[in-house]
KETI-40127 format. One record per residue (C-alpha): residue number from 1; x, y, z; residue in one letter. Coordinates in nm, 4 decimals. Example, Ala and Ser with C-alpha at 12.3 -4.5 7.8 and 13.67 -1.06 7.14 Angstrom:
<zamis>
[zami 1; [1.2300; -0.4500; 0.7800]; "a"],
[zami 2; [1.3670; -0.1060; 0.7140]; "s"],
</zamis>
This chain:
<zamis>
[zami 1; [4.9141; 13.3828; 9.0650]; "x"],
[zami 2; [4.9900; 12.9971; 9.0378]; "x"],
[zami 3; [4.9721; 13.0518; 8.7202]; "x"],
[zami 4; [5.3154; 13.2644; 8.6813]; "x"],
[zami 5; [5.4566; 13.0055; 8.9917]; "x"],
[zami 6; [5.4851; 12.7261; 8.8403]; "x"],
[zami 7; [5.6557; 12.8177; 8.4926]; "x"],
[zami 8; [5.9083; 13.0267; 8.7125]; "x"],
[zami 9; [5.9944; 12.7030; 8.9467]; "x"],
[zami 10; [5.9857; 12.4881; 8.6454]; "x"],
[zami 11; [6.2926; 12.7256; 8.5294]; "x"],
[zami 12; [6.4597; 12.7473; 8.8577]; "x"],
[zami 13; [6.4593; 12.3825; 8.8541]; "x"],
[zami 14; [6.6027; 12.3645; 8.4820]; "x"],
[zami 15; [6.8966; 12.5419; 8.5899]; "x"],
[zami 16; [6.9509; 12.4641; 8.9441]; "x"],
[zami 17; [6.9809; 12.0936; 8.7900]; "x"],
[zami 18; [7.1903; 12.2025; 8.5114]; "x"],
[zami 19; [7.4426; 12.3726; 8.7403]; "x"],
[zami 20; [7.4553; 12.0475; 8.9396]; "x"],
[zami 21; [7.5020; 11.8232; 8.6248]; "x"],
[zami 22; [7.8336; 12.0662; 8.5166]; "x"],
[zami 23; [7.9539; 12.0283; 8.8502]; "x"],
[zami 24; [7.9166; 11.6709; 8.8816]; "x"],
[zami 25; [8.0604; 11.6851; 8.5349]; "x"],
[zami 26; [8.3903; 11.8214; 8.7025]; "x"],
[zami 27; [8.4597; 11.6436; 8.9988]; "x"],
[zami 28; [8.3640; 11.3117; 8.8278]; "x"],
[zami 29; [8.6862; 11.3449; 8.5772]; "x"],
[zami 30; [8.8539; 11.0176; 8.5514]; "x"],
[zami 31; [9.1663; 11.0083; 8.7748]; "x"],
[zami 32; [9.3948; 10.9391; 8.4698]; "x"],
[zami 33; [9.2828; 11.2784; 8.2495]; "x"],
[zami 34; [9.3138; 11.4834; 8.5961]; "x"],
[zami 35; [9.6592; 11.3298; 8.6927]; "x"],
[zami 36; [9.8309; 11.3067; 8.3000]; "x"],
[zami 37; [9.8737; 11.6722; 8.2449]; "x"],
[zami 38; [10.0798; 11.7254; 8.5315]; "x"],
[zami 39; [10.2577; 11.3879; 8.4963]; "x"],
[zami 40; [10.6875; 11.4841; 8.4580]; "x"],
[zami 41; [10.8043; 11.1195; 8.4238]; "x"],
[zami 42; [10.7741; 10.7740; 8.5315]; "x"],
[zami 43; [11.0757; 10.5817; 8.7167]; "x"],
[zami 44; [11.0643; 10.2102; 8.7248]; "x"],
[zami 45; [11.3038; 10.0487; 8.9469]; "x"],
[zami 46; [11.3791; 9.6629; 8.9220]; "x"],
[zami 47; [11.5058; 9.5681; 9.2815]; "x"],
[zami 48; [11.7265; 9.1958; 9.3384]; "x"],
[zami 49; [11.6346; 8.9011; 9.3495]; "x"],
[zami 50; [11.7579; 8.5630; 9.5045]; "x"],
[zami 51; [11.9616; 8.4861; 9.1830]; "x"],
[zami 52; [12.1617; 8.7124; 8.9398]; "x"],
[zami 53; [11.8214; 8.9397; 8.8147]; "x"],
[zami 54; [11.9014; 9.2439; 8.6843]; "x"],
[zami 55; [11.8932; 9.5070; 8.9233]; "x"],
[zami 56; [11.8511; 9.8961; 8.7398]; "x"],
[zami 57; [11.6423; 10.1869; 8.7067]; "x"],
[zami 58; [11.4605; 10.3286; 8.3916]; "x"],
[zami 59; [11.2843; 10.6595; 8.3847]; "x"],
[zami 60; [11.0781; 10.8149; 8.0748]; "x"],
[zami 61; [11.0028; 11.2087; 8.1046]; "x"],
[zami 62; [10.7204; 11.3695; 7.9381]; "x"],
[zami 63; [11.0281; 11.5803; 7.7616]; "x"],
[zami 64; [11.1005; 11.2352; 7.5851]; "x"],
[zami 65; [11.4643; 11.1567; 7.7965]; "x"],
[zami 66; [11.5004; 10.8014; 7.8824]; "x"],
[zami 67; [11.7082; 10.7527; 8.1557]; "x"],
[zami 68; [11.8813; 10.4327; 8.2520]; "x"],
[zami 69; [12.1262; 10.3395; 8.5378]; "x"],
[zami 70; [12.2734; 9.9983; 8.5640]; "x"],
[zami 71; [12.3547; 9.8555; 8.9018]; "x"],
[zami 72; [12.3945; 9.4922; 8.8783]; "x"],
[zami 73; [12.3565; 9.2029; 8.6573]; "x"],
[zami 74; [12.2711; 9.3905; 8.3920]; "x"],
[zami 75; [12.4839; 9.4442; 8.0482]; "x"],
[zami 76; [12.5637; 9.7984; 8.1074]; "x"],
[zami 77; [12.6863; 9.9384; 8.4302]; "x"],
[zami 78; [12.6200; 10.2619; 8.5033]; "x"],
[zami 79; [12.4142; 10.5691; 8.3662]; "x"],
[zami 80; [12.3015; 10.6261; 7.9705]; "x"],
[zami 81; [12.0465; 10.8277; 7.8419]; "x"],
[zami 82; [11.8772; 10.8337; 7.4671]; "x"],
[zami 83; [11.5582; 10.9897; 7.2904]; "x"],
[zami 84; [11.2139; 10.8398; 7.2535]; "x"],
[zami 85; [10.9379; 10.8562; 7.0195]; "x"],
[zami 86; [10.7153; 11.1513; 7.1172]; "x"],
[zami 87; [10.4052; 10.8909; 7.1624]; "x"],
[zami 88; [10.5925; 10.6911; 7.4212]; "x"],
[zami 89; [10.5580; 10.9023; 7.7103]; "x"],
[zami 90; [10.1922; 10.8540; 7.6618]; "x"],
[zami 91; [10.1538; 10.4941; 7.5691]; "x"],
[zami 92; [10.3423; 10.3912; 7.9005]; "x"],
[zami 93; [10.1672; 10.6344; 8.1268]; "x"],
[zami 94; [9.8480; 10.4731; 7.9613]; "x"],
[zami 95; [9.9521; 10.1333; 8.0202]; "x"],
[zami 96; [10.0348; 10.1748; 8.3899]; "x"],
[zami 97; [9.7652; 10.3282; 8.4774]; "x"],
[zami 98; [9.5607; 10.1170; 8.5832]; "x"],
[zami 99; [9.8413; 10.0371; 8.8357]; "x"],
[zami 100; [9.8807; 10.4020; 8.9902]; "x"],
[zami 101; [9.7348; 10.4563; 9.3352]; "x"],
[zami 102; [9.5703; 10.7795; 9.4015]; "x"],
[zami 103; [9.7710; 11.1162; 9.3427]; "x"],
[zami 104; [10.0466; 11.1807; 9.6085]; "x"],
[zami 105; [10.0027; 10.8149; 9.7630]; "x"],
[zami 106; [10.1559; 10.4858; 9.7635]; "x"],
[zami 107; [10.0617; 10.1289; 9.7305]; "x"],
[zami 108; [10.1077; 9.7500; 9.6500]; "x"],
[zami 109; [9.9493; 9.5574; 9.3412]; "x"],
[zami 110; [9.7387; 9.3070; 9.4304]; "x"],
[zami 111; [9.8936; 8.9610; 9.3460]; "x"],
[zami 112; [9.6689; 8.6433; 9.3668]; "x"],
[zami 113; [10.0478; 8.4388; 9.4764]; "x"],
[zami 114; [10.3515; 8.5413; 9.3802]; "x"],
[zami 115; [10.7177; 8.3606; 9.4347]; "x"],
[zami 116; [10.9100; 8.4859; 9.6628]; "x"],
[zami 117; [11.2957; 8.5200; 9.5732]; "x"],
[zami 118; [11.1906; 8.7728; 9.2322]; "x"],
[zami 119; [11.2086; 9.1137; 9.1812]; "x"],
[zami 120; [11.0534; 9.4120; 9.3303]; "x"],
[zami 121; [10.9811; 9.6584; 9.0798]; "x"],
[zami 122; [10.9071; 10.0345; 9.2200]; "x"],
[zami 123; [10.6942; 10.2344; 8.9677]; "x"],
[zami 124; [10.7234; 10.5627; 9.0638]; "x"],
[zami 125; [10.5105; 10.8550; 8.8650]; "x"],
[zami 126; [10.6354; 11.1976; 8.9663]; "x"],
[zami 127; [10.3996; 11.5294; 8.9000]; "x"],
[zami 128; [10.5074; 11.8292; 8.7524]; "x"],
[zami 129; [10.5247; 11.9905; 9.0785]; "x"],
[zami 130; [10.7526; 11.7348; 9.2461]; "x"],
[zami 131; [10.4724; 11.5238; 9.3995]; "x"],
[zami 132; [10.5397; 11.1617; 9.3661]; "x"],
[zami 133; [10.3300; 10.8541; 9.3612]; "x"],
[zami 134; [10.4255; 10.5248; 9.4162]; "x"],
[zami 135; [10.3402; 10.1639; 9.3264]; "x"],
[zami 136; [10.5453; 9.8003; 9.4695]; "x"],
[zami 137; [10.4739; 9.4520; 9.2827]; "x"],
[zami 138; [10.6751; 9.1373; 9.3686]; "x"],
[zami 139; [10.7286; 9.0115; 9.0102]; "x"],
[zami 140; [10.6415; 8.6141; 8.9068]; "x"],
[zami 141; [10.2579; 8.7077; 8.9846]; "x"],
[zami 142; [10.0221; 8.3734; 8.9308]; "x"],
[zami 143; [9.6968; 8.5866; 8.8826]; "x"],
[zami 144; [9.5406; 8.8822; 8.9420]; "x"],
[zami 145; [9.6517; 9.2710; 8.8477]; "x"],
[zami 146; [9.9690; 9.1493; 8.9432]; "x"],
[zami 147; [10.0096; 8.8844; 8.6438]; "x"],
[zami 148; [9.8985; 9.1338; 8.3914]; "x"],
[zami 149; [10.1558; 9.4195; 8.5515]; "x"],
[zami 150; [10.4201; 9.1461; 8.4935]; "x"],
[zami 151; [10.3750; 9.1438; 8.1302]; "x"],
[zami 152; [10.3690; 9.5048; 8.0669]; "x"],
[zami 153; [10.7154; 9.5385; 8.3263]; "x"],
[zami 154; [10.8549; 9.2309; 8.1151]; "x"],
[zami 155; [10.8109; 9.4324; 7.7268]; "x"],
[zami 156; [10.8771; 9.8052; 7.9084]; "x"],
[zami 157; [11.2816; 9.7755; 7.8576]; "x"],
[zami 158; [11.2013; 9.6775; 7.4695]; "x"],
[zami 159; [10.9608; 9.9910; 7.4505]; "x"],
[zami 160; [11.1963; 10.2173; 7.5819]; "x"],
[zami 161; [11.4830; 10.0550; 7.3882]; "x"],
[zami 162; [11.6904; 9.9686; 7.6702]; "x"],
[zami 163; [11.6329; 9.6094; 7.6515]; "x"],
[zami 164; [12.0226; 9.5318; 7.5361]; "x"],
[zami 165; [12.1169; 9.7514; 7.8341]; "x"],
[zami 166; [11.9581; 9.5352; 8.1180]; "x"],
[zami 167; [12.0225; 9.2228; 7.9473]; "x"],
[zami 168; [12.1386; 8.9949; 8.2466]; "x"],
[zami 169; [12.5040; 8.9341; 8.2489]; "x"],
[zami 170; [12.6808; 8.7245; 8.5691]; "x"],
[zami 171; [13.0110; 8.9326; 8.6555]; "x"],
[zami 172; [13.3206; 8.7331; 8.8216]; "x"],
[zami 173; [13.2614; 8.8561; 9.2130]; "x"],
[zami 174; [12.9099; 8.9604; 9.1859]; "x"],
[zami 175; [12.6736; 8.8151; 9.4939]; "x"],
[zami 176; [12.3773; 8.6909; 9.4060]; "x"],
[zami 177; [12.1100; 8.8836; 9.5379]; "x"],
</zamis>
């Protein structure tokens, strides 16, 4: 009889363990595979600053739209729109990443010292299904995930090819800040 027991719990074990490795194998999906397919669009929004800064939003949909809307201090007032590569959309979800909080929460980027009279920027990533997560950094980071969020905010208005639109311009009768 022991015989015939062991074979049998050797095979119970073989799949008992293989049903927990596939669902391990499932829950342990990295957050940015889960979160991409349903991603709509990301919104970045540059806040003021103590000076003239540029002060705009800039969204790219997963439909390819780029939408811009110029509020101050930047070279176009007001709302435009244009096409973008069909790789973008990817490539910037990619690169901000690493930045998101989890799904359907928001958060701060760490920032080792930052000055104080820069920009806010507001990264917002918005789900298919409306759900929106959301990410703050005060800009002119000195180290940490901060400094390297900086760079990729800095290039962002190139990659989307808004960079002549939020071009800093001073207006006659514009505040500062």
């Amino acid at each position: 009889m022991s015989f015939f027991r062991a074979p049998l719990s050797v095979a119970f074990l073989t799949v008992a363990a293989a049903s927990l490795v596939s669902c391990a194998a499932q829950h342990e999906r990295p957050h940015s595979q889960a979160s991409s397919n349903r991603l709509a669009s990301i919104r970045v929004s540059v806040g003021p600053c103590f000076g003239f800064c540029p002060v705009y939003s800039v969204s790219i949909g997963s439909d390819r739209q780029v939408s811009f809307s110029g509020e101050r201090n930047t070279a176009v007032l007001g709302d435009r729109q244009r096409r973008a590569d069909p790789k973008l959309f990817a490539h910037v979800a990619a690169s901000l990443e690493p930045f998101r909080p989890a799904e359907a929460a928001s958060g701060r980027v760490a920032c080792d010292a930052a000055i104080s009279d820069t920009s806010t920027y507001t990264i917002t990533w918005i789900a298919a299904d409306g759900r929106r997560t959301v990410a703050t950094h005060q800009s002119g980071c000195s180290g940490g995930p901060g400094k390297e969020l900086d760079q990729i905010l800095r290039a962002l208005p190139g990659k989307l090819g808004v960079d002549d639109w939020t071009r800093q311009v001073t207006r006659p009768g514009t505040s500062r800040g």
